[in-house]
VOGU-3710 file (C-alpha; in Angstrom, 3 decimals, decimal comma):
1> xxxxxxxxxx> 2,551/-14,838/19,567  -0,995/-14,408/17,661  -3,269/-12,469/18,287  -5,575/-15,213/18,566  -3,917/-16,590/21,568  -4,105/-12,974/23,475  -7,121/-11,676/25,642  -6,178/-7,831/23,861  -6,056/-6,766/20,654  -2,503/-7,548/19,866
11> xxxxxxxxxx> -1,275/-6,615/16,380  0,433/-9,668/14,662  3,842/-9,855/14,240  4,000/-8,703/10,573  1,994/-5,845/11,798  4,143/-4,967/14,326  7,022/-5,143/11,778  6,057/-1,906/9,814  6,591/0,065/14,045  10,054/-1,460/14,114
21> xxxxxxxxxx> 10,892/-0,581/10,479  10,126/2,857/10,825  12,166/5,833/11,717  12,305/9,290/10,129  13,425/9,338/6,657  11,355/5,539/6,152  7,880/6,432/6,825  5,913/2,660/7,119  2,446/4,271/5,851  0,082/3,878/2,695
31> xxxxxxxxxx> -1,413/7,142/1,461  -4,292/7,685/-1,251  -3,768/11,122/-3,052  -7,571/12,413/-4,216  -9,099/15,467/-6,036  -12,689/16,426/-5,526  -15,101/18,660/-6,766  -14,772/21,611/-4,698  -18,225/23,520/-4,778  -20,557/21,280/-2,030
41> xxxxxxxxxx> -17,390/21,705/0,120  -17,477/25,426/0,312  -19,659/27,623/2,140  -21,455/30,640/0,760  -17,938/32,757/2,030  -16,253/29,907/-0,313  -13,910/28,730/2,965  -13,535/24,933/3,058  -16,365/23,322/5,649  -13,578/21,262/7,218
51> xxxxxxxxxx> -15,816/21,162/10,715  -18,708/19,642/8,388  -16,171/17,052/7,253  -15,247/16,218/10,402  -19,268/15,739/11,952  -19,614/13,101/8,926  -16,636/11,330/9,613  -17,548/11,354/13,481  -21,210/9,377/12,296  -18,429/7,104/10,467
61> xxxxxxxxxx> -16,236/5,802/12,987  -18,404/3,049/14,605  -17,629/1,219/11,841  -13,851/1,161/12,192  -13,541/1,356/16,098  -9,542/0,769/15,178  -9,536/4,642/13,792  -10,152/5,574/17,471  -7,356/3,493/19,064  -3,657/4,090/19,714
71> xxxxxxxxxx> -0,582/1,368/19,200  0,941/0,443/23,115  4,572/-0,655/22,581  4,758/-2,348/26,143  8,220/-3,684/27,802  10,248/-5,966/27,179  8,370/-9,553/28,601  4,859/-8,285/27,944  4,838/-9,301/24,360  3,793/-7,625/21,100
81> xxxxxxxxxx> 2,010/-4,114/20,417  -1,658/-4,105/21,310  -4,540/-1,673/20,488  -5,846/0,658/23,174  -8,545/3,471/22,671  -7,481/6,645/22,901  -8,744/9,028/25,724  -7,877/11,623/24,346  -9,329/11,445/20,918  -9,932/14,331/18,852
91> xxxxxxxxxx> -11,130/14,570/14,993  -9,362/17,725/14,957  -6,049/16,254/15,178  -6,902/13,965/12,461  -8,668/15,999/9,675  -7,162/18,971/9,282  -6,124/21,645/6,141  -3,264/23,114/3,992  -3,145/25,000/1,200  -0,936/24,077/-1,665
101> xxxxxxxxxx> 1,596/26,619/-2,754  0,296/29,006/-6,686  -0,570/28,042/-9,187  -2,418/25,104/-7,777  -1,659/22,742/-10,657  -0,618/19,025/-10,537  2,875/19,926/-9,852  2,158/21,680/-7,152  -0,565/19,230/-5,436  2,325/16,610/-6,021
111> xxxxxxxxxx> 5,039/18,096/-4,188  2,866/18,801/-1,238  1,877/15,380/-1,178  5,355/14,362/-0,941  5,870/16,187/1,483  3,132/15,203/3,889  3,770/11,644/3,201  7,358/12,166/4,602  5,800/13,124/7,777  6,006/10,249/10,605
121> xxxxxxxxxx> 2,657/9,917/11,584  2,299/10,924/15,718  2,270/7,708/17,314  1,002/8,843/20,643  -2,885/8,896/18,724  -4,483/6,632/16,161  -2,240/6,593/13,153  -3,951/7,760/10,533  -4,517/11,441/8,836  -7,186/13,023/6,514
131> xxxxxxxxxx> -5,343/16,331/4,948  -8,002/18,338/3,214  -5,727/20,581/0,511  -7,308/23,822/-0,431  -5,954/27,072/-3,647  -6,343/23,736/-5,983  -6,926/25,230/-9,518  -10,724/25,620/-10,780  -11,554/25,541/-7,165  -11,331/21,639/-6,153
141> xxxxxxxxxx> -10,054/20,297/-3,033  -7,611/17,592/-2,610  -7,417/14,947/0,056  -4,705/12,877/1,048  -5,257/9,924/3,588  -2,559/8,377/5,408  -2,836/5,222/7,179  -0,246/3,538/8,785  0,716/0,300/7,774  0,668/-1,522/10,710
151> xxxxxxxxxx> -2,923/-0,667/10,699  -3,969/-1,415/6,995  -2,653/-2,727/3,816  -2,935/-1,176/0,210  -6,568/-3,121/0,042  -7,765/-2,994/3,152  -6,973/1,093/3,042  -9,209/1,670/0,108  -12,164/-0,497/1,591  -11,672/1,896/4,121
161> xxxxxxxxxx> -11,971/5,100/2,206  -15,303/3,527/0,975  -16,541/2,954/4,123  -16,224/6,650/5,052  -17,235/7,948/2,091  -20,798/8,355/0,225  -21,856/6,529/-2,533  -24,316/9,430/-4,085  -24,286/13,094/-3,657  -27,358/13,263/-1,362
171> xxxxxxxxxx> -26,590/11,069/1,352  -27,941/12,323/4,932  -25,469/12,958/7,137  -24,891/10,164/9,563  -25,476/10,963/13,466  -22,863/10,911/15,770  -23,318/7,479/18,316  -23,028/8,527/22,073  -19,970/8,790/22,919  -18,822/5,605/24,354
181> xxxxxxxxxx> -16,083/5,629/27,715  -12,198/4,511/26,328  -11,130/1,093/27,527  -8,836/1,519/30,157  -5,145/0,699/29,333  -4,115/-2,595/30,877  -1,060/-2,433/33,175  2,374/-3,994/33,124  1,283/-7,078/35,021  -1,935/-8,046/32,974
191> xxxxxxxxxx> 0,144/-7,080/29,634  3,142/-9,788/31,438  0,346/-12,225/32,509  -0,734/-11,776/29,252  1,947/-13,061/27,206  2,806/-15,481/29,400  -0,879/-17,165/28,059  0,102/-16,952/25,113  3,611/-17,779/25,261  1,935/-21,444/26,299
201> xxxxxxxxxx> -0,778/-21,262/23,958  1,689/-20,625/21,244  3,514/-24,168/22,717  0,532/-25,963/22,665  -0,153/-25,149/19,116  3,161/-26,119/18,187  2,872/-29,410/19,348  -0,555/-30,287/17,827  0,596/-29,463/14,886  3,120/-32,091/15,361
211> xxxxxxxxxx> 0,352/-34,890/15,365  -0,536/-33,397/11,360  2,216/-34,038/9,220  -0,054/-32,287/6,711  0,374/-29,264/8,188  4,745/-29,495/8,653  4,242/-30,402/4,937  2,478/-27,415/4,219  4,808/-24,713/6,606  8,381/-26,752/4,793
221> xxxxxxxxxx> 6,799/-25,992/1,511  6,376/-22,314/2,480  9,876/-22,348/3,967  11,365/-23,838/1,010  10,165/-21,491/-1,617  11,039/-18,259/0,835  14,733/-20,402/0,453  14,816/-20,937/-2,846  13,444/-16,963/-3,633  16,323/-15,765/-1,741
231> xxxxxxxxxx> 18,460/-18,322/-3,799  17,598/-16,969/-6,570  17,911/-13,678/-5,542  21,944/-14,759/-5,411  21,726/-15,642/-8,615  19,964/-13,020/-10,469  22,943/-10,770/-10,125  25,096/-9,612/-7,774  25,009/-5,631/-8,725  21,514/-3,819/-10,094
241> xxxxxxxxxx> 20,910/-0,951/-12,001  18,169/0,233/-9,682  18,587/-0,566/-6,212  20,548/2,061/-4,133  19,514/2,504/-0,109  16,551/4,716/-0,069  17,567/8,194/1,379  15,414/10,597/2,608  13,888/12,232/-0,294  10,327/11,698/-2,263
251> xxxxxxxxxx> 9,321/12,404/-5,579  4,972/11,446/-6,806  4,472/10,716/-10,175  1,271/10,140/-11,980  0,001/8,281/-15,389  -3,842/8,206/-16,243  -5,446/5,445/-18,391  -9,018/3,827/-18,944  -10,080/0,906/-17,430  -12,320/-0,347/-20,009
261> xxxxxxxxxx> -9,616/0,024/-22,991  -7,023/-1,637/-20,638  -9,162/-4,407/-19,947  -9,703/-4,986/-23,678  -6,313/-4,857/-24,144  -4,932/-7,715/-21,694  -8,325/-10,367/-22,740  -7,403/-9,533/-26,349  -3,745/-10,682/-25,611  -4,874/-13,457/-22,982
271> xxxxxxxxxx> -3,826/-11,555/-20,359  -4,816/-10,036/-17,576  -4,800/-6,082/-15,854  -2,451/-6,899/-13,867  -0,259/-8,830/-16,625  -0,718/-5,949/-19,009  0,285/-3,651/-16,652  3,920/-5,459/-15,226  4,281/-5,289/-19,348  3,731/-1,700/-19,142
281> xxxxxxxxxx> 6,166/-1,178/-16,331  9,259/-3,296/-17,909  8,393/-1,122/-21,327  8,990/1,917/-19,250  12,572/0,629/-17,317  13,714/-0,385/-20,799  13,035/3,171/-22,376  14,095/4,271/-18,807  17,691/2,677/-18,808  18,131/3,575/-22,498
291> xxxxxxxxxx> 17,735/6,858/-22,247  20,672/6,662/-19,241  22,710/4,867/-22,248  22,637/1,426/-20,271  22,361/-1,551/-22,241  19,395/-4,067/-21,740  20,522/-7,100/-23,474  19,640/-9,874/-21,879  17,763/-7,844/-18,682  15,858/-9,252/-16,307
301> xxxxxxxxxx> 14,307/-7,247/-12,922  12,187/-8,460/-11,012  9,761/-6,949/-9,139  7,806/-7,618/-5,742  3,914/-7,780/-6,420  1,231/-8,297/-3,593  -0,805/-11,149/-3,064  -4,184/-10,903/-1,524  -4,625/-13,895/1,344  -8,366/-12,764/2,619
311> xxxxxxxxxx> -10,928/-15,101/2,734  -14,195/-13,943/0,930  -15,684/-13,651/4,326  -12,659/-11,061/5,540  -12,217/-8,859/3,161  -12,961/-5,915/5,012  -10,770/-6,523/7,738  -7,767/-4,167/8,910  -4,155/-5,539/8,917  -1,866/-7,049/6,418
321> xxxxxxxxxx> -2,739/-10,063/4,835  -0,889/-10,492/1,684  1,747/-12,632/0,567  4,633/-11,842/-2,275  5,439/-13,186/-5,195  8,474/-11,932/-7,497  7,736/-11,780/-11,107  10,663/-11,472/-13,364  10,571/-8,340/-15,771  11,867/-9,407/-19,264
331> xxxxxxxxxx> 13,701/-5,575/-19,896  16,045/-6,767/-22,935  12,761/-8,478/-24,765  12,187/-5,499/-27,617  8,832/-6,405/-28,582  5,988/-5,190/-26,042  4,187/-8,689/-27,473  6,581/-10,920/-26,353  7,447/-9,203/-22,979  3,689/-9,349/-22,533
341> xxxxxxxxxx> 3,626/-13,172/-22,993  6,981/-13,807/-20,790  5,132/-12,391/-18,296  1,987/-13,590/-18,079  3,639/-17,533/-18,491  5,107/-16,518/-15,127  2,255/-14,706/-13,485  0,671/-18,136/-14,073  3,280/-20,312/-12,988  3,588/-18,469/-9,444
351> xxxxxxxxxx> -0,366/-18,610/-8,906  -0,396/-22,489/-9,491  2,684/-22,652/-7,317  1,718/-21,806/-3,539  5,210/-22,311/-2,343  6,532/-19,776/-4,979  4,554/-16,944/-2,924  6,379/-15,370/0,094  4,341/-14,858/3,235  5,177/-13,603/6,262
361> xxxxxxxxxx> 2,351/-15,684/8,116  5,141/-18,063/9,211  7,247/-15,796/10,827  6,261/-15,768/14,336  9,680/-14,029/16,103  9,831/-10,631/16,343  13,675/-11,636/16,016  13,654/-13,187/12,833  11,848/-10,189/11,399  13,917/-7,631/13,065
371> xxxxxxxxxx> 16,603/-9,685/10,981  14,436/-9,706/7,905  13,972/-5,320/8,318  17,560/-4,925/8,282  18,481/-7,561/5,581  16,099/-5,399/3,427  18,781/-2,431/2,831  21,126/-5,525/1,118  18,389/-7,880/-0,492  19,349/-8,705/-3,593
381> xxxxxxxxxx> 15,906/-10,793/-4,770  13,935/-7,533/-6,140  14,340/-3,887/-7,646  11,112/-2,701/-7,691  7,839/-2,689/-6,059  4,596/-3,101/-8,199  1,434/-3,399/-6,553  -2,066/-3,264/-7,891  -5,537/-2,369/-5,713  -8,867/-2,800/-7,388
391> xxxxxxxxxx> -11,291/0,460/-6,299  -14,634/1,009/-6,212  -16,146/1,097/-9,515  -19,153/3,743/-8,827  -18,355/7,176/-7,746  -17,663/8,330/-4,560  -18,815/11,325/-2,369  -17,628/13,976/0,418  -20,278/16,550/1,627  -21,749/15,722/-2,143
401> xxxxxxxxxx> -18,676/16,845/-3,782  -17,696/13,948/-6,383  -14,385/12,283/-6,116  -12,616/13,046/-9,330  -9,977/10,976/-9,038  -7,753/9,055/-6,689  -4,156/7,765/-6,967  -2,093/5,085/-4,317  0,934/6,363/-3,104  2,982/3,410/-1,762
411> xxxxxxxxxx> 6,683/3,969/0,034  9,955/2,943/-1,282  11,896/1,008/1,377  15,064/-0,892/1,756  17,366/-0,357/-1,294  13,981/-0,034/-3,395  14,238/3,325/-4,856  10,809/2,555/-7,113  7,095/1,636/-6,455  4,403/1,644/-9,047
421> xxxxxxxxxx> 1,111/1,590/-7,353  -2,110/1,067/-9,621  -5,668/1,925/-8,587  -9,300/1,146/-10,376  -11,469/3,713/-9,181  -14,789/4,635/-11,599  -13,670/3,613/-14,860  -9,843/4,968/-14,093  -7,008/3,223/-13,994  -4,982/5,483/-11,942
431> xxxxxxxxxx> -0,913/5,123/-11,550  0,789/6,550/-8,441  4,820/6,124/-9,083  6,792/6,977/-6,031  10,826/7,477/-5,996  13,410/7,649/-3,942  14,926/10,672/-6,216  18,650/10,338/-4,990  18,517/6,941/-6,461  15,993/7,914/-9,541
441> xxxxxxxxxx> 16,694/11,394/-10,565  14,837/10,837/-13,676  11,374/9,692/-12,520  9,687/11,911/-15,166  11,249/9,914/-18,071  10,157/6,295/-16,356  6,779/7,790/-15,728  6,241/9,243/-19,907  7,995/5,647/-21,109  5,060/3,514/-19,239
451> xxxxxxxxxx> 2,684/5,701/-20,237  3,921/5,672/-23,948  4,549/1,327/-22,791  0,815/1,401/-22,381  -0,178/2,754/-25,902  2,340/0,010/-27,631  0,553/-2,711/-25,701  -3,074/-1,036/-27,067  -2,009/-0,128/-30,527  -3,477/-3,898/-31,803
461> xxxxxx> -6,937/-2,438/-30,401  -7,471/1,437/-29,669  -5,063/3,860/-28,024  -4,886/4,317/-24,004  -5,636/7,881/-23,035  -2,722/8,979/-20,587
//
């Protein structure tokens, strides 16, 4: 059932999804890892103003009412997961501080980032966290948001940092609104009632569409390529030299580049950022599974890359809405040129294809995607995920403190032991690579190898900076 055809706020069944795939070990959240300046958020005794933080996201949160609001799982018969406000909401439980272990350096801010992004997030309040991390070298402060994915998806997460950030360094502190009284939580019988509306409404749409072969057209085109994806996923091959079942281990990586020089790079080639950077990635499994001694004749991964569905009109809405399409990674091509190319001719092909891109949109049984969640440990269609999030392009602010830089940190699933997460943010091109590291051991040689992927791709124009 939609959420269109309920009186709450229902979460949609893809939504809902990411709650039923969870349990400890397989955290279901985004995360942004940041670093800002940390002078403005210091006071004169140089402890972090963490209270101050929270009074300016407080002015914030009228603007996301959804940040305020807990998931309901209700019983079985009363349909999917709705939205209810919390009564007991409390910024304290949601912003809060740890320091990260000496020296302070990136090696350290990493492995404390992997380690709070292991954390489950506490579904009895709103599931999302703001971890302000202080003993940073040269005095900065890092930040890492969590946001549950059932709540937002890589895009709609950074539109949301945006939102509750400043865009310049002397922006008045926003006043709190009144507090407004929680919604009371609806009971058993409305919930039952509920569904039961749109159980029929759900019916009722089903047999309009009937009357529009148009539409049937559409949804067996949509059906067909999910078919013929997992058809080829048969035939690809039946073992892979990445995927292993994700344990319960983490392991952040980071690569650095320019915007501006990538850009340059991908028009000069006819290409674009994301193109380029798919190239960058299969450079870095080739010089990844050589190094192992594996042999990459003839190689071919393919990896699962986001689609953005929103309308112009919704981009700032919460939620998932993205489709999939799997792009085939040309690892036993030796030139960087011609993997480039392959690439891009494929890139291409899916975007001009609708049916080639997966979406979940059709899958209206929590059933079927129960099914989907556990055929996801045994799919053999992808071996990596690669997903890339355009970013605000002007600098961001906290309590005037300047956002340095920011990085995405998606999760592994599945048997998907890789993600390479890519995020524009003020000129940067910043490169968050998260492992499963019982199934990737060597992350740090994957992580050099794109970076040093990168620089073959630019050497026609000007080196990338990593």
């Amino acid at each position: 059932m939609g959420q269109s055809a309920s009186r709450y706020q229902r979460l949609s069944v893809q939504d809902a999804g990411f709650l039923y795939l969870e349990h400890p070990g397989l955290p279901q959240h985004v995360a942004i890892l940041a670093v800002a300046e940390g002078g403005p958020l210091d006071d004169p005794d140089g402890r972090l103003r963490v209270d101050a933080v929270r009074q300016q996201l407080a002015g914030r949160l009228q603007l996301v009412p959804r940040l305020r609001q807990r998931v309901l799982c209700p019983r079985v018969g009363q349909g999917l997961p709705l939205w209810v406000d919390d009564p007991g909401f409390d910024l304290a439980n949601h912003v809060r501080t740890v320091q990260v272990p000496a020296p302070g350096g990136q090696p350290e801010l990493l492995g404390l980032c992997d380690e709070l992004c292991l954390r489950l997030l506490d579904r009895t309040r709103p599931l999302w966290e703001l971890w302000l991390v202080t003993g940073l070298a040269n005095g900065r402060v890092g930040l890492v948001l969590k946001l549950h994915h059932s709540l937002a998806d890589g895009l709609a997460a950074v539109q949301l940092a945006g939102l509750l950030l400043d865009d310049t360094a002397n922006a008045p502190n926003p006043t709190p609104p009144p507090r407004q009284q929680p919604q009371p939580t609806p009971s058993g019988r409305a919930l039952l009632a509920d569904n039961l509306r749109g159980r029929n409404a759900a019916l009722a749409a089903a047999l309009m569409r009937l009357r529009h072969p148009g539409q049937l057209a559409a949804q067996a085109r949509v059906l067909a390529g999910a078919a013929q994806l997992a058809a080829g996923g048969r035939r690809h091959q039946r073992r892979s030299v990445l995927r292993r079942p994700v344990g319960g281990h983490r392991r952040l990586a980071v690569v650095r580049a320019q915007l501006a020089e990538v850009k340059a790079v991908a028009h000069a080639q006819g290409a674009t950022v994301n193109d380029l950077l798919l190239a960058s990635v299969t450079g870095g499994l080739r010089a990844l599974l050589a190094a192992r001694g594996t042999a990459t004749d003839w190689l071919t991964l393919y990896a699962s890359v986001p689609v953005a569905l929103r309308a112009g009109a919704d981009t700032a809405a919460l939620g998932n809405q993205v489709g999939l399409m799997v792009v085939p990674l040309p690892v036993g091509e030796p030139d960087p040129a011609q993997r480039l190319q392959h690439i891009t001719r494929a890139t291409t092909e899916r975007k001009r294809r609708p049916e080639l891109l997966a979406s979940l949109r059709p899958v209206g049984s929590l059933t079927i995607l129960r099914a989907l969640n556990r055929y996801s440990r045994h799919q053999r269609i992808v071996d990596l995920f690669v997903t890339n999030v355009p970013g605000p392009q002007r600098p961001l602010y906290v309590l005037g403190a300047r956002l340095v830089e920011a990085f995405p940190v998606v999760q592994v699933a599945g048997n998907v032991p890789l993600s390479v997460a890519v995020l524009s943010y003020a000129g940067q091109l910043n490169i968050g690579i998260q492992s499963d590291p019982d199934g990737l051991p060597d992350l740090d040689v994957f992580a050099d190898s794109l970076r040093q992927s990168l620089e073959e791709l630019g050497a026609a124009t000007s080196p990338l900076t990593g």
